[in-house]
C-alpha positions, 0 to 999 in steps of 0.5 A: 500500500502506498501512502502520501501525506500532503501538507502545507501552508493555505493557499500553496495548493494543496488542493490542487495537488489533492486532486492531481493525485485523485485524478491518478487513482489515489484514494483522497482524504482531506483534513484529516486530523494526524492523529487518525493516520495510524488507525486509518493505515490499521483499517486499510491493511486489514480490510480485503478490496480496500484500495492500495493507493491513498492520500490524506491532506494534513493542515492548520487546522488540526489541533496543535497538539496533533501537528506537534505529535506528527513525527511520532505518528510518522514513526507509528507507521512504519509497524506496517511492513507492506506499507510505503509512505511519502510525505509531499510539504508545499509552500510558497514565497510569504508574498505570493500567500498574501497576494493568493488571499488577496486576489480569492478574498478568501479567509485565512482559517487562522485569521481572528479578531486578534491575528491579521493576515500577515501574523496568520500566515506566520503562525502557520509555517510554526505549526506546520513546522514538524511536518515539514522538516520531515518532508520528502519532497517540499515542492515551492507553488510560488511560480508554479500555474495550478496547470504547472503543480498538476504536472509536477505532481504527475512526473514526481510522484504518481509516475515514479518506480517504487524504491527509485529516486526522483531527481529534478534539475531546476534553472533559476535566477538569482535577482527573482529568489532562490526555490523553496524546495532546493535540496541542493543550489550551485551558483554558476554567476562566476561562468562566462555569459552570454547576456554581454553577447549582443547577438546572443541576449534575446536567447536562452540556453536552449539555443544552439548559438548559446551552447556553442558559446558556453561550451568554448569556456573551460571554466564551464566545462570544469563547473560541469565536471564538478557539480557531476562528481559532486552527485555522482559521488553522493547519489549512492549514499542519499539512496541509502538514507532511503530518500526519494526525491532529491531537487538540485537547483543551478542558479545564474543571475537571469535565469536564462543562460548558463543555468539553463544549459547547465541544468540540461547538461546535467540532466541529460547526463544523469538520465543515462543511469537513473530512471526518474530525472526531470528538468525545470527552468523557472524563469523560462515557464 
């Protein structure tokens, strides 16, 4: 059996990534109170014709001292043997929270006549924090489309092999923030760039003309080679601690170049020995 435990702050899309998995043939439950997630497990098992994919939505809206018990009902879980369980955390930018709320005029469920928006959004990441810091996969929905976390959702987790690793390369700039969800972030700002190359500005590193350019440098063969040994020298030991989705961010300072190339380079390298290796360019969605 095969069991997700979605989480995260109101209004990074939990619903949406909900029905995502809904919509691949997981058996869905929402706000589920954590401390039924043992019991709940105990009754599918036992039961014939009970289905053996099943996803639960954990918020804010449990009791405090339900959230806070969260790593000890994780632990509970593991007493059954045929059981496989994933925790997915999503989040975004404070920023993009407040302007979500804003835009729906929606109600925070912490809001009261005492907390503001703002301290609401706050006090969430603090109650939420048990089970974030034992997530999985943490996924950033700050530029994500409800379109774009759908797929995310179906590449990473309903399409992955059991006992694979997941590993996504993700380009980004710096001058628009770093990704939540990074696991790992190289900064290649120091590697030649085409920005300063009138005739190549407008493309990206997709491009032939960019690639060519790039790959005249020593220095971005030499990043290249690095990062490569860093994970290929790593990848077998983040097998081992059993983790399943691993995100490596490559960032520039535009977010269209050198990280770009950089992160097909690697991923196109990578998928010749893994089976579920993704790549993202934030700024170019």
């Amino acid at each position: 059996m095969k069991l997700v435990i979605l989480s995260g702050r109101s209004g990074s899309g939990k619903t949406t990534a909900l029905q995502a998995l809904e919509d691949a043939g997981f058996y869905c439950i929402d706000n589920l109170p954590a401390i039924l997630l043992p019991e709940l497990i105990k009754q599918m098992t036992e039961a014939t014709g009970n289905p053996s994919k099943i996803a639960v939505s954990i918020d804010a809206r449990n009791l405090t001292s339900n959230l806070e018990r969260f790593p000890a009902l994780l632990e509970q879980l593991k007493q059954f043997s045929d059981l496989s369980c994933e925790v997915i955390y999503l989040d975004a930018s404070e920023s993009t929270l407040l302007k979500r709320f804003s835009a729906t005029r929606r109600k925070h469920p912490l809001t009261d006549t005492h907390s503001g928006l703002r301290e609401a959004i706050e006090y969430e990441r603090v109650l939420l924090e048990p089970i974030a810091t034992l997530a999985d996969m943490r996924i950033d929905t700050t530029r994500l489309t409800l379109y774009e976390l759908r797929d995310r959702i179906k590449l990473r987790i309903t399409q992955r092999r059991e006992q694979s690793l997941s590993l996504l390369f993700e380009s980004f700039g710096f001058k628009h923030g770093v990704p939540l969800d990074a696991d790992f972030t190289f900064d290649v700002r120091t590697l030649p760039n085409p920005h300063w190359i009138p005739e190549l500005r407008p493309l990206t590193g997709l491009d032939t003309e960019v690639r060519e350019f790039l790959q005249q440098s020593p220095d971005v063969d030499e990043m290249a080679a690095d990062i490569t040994h860093f994970l290929e020298r790593w990848l077998p030991r983040i097998r081992q601690d059993n983790r399943s989705y691993l995100t490596v961010c490559i960032g520039c300072t535009g977010g269209q170049h050198r990280s770009v190339y950089l992160a097909e380079y690697l991923a196109s390298h990578f998928s010749l020995s893994m089976d579920s290796v993704h790549v993202r360019h934030r700024e170019l969605t």
